[in-house]
C-alpha positions as CSV (number, residue, x, y, z in Angstrom):
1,X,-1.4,3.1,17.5
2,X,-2.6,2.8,13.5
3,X,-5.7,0.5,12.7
4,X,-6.8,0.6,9.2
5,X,-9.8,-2.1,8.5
6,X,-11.0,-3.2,5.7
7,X,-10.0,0.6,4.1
8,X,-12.0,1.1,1.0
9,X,-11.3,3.8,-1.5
10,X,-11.9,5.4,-4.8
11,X,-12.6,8.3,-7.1
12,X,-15.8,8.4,-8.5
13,X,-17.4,5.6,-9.4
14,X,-13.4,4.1,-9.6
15,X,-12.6,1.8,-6.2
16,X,-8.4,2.1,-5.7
17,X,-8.3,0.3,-2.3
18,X,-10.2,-3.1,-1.7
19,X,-10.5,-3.8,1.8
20,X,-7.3,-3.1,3.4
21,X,-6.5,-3.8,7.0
22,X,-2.8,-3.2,8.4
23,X,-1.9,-1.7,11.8
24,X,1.2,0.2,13.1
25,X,2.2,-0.3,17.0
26,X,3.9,2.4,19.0
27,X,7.5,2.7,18.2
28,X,7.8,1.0,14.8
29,X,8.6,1.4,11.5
30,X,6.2,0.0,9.0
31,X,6.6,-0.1,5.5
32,X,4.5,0.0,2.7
33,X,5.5,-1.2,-0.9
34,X,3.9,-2.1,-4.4
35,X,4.3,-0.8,-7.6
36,X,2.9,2.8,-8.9
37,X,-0.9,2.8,-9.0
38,X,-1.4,0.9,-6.2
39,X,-3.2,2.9,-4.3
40,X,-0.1,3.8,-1.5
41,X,-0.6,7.6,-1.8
42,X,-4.1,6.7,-1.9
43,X,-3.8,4.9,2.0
44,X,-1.9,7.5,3.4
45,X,-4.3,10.8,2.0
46,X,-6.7,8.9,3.9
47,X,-5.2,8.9,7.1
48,X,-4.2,12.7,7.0
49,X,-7.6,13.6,5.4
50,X,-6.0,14.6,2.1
51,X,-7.6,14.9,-1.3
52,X,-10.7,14.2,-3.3
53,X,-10.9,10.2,-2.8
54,X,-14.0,8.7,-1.1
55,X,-13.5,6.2,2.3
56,X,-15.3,3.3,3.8
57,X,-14.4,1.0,6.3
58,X,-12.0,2.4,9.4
59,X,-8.9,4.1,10.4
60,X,-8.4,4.3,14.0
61,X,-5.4,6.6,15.7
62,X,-5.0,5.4,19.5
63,X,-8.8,5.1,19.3
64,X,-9.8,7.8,17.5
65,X,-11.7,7.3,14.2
66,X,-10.5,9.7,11.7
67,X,-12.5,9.6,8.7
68,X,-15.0,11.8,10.2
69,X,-12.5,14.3,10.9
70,X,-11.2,17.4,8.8
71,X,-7.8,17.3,7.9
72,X,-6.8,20.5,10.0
73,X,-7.9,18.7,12.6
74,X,-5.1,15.4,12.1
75,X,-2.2,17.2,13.2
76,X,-3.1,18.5,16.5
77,X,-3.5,14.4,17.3
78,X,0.0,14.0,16.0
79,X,-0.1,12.5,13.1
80,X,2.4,14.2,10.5
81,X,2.3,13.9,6.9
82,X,5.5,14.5,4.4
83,X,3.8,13.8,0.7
84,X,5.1,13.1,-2.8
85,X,7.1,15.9,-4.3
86,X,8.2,17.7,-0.7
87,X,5.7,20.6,-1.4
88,X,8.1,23.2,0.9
89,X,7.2,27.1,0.6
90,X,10.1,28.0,-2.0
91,X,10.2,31.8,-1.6
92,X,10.2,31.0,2.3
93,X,13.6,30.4,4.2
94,X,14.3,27.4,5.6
95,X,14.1,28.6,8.9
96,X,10.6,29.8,8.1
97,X,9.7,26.6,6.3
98,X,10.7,25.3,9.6
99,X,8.9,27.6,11.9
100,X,5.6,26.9,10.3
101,X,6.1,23.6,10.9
102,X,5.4,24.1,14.5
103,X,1.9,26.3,13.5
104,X,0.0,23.3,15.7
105,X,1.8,23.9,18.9
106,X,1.8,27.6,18.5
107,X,0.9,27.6,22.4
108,X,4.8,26.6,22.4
109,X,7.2,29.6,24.1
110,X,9.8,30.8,21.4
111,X,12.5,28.5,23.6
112,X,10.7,25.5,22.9
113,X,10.8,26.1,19.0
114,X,14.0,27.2,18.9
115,X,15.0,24.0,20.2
116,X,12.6,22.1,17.7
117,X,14.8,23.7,15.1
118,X,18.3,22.9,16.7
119,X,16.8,19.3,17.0
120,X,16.0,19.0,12.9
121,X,19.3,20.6,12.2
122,X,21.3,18.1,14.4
123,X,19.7,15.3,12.3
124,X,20.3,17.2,9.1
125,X,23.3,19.4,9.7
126,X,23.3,20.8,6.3
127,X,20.2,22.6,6.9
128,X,22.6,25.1,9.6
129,X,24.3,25.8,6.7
130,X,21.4,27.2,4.8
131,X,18.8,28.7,7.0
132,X,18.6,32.1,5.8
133,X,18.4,30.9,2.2
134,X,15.4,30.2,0.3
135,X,14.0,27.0,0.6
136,X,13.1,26.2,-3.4
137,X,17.2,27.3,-4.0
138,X,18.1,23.8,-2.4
139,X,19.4,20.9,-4.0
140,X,16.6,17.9,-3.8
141,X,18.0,16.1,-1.5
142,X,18.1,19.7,1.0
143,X,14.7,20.0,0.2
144,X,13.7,16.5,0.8
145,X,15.6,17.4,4.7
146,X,13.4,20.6,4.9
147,X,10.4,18.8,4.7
148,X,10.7,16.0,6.8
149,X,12.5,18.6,9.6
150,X,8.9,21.0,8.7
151,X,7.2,18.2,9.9
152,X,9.3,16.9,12.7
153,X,8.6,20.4,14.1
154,X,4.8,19.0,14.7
155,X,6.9,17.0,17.3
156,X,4.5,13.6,16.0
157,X,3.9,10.9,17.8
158,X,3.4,9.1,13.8
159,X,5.0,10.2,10.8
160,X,3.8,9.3,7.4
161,X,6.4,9.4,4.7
162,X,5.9,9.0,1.1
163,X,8.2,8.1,-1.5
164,X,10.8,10.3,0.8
165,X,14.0,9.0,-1.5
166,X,12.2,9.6,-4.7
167,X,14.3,11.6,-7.4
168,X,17.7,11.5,-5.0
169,X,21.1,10.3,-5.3
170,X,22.3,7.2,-3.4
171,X,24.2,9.6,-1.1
172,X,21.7,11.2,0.2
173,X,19.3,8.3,0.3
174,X,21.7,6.7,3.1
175,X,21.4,9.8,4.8
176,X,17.9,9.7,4.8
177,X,17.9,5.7,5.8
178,X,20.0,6.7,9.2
179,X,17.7,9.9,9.5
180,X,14.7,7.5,9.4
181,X,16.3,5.3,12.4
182,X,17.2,8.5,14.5
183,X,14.0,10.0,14.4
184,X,12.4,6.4,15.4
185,X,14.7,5.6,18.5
186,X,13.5,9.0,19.9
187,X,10.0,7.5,19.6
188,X,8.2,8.7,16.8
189,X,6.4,5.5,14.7
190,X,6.7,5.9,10.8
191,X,4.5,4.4,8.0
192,X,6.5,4.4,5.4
193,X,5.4,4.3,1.3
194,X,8.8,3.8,-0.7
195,X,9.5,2.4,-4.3
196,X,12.9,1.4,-3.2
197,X,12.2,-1.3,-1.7
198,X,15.2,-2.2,-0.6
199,X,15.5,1.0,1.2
200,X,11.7,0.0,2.7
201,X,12.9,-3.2,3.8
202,X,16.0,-2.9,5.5
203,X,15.0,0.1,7.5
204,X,11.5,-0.9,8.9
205,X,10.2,-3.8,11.4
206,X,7.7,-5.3,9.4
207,X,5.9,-4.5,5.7
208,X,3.1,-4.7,3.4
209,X,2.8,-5.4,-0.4
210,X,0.2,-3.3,-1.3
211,X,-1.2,-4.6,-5.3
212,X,-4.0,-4.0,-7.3
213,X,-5.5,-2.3,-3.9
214,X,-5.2,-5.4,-2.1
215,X,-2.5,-6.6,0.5
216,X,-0.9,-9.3,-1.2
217,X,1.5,-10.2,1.4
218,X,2.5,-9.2,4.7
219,X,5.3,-9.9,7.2
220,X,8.5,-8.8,8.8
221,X,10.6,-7.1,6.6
222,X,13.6,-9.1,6.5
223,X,10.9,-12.2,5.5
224,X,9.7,-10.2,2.5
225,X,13.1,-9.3,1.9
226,X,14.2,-12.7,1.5
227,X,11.0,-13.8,-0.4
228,X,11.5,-15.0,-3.9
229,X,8.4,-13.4,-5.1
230,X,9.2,-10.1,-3.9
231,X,13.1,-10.1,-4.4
232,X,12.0,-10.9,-8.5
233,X,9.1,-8.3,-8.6
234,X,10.6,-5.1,-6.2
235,X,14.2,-5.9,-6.0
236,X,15.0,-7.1,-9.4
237,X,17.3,-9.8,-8.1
């Protein structure tokens, strides 16, 4: 579905990514770990068309090149995006948040969105409980719901998640680890940056260690998770 090859990317006259290949096959989970600076956000701006960083080499979505494409034009392939940091509309509801999820299949009747919504809010049943209230009122963890619900709304084929447990309590980081395996066994492949690692690991089929720009090791992810190397440097154990 995903084909990166030999990725390239920089800012400036600074390279971030050295030649990175890795791939993502319909239906999985793929994760991506490494420490901060690595060049993770970096990867996944670059599929999604984000930012101010330069690209060489190739990412391919079910054929498609993408690096000569604008990123308004990514989502309408079905490709959706949840960055660092949530970025929700505060001052909108959460039902708007929601609604303008679904601005790329506008063409959609009112029925059809409606039941979008009542799809994110049987994943993340809080979210019923708040959808008239402003979105930048929730706690993080609400937030955190309301942004990868916004962008379930796209109805994607991939979804890109990064550092989705960032900044939230072990509570709601389970929630968002059975969240992550609903939303695949309806289909949807995720790529998935995380500095929990351990969260990474045990939820996706196979991972990357992404270090110093370079893929240091690959494999499936309960192979990484019982390598010594990675179990000293991400899990601390």
């Amino acid at each position: 579905m995903l084909q990166l090859d030999a990725l390239a990317a920089g800012y400036g006259p600074v390279e971030i990514l050295h030649g990175v290949s890795l791939k993502v096959d319909q239906g999985e989970i793929v994760s991506l770990i490494g420490p901060n600076t690595a060049g993770k956000s970096t990867l996944l701006r670059g599929i999604s068309r984000l930012g101010e960083a330069w690209y060489r080499g190739s990412i391919e979505f079910e054929g498609q090149p993408l690096l000569d494409r604008e990123a308004h034009r990514i989502p309408e392939l079905g490709i959706a995006h949840v960055l660092e940091g949530r970025h929700i509309f505060p001052r909108s509801t959460v039902a708007e948040n929601l609604r303008l999820g679904a601005w790329t299949r506008r063409r959609d009747s009112a029925a059809e969105v409606e039941r979008g919504i009542e799809r994110v809010i049987a994943l993340f049943p809080r979210l019923g409980e708040r959808m008239t209230q402003a979105a930048g009122t929730l706690s993080g963890g609400e937030q955190q719901m309301v942004a990868v619900g916004r962008a379930l709304m796209l109805r994607p084929k991939l979804l890109l998640l990064d550092e989705p447990s960032h900044g939230l309590a072990p509570k709601v980081v389970d929630e968002l680890h059975s969240a992550l395996l609903a939303i695949n066994r309806e289909g949807v492949s995720i790529l998935l940056v995380e500095q929990n690692a351990q969260l990474a690991l045990t939820v996706s089929t196979r991972a990357y260690v992404l270090s110093a720009g370079h893929i240091a090791l690959h494999g499936a992810s309960g192979e990484l998770l019982g390598d010594d190397e990675v179990r000293a440097t991400y899990l601390g154990i």
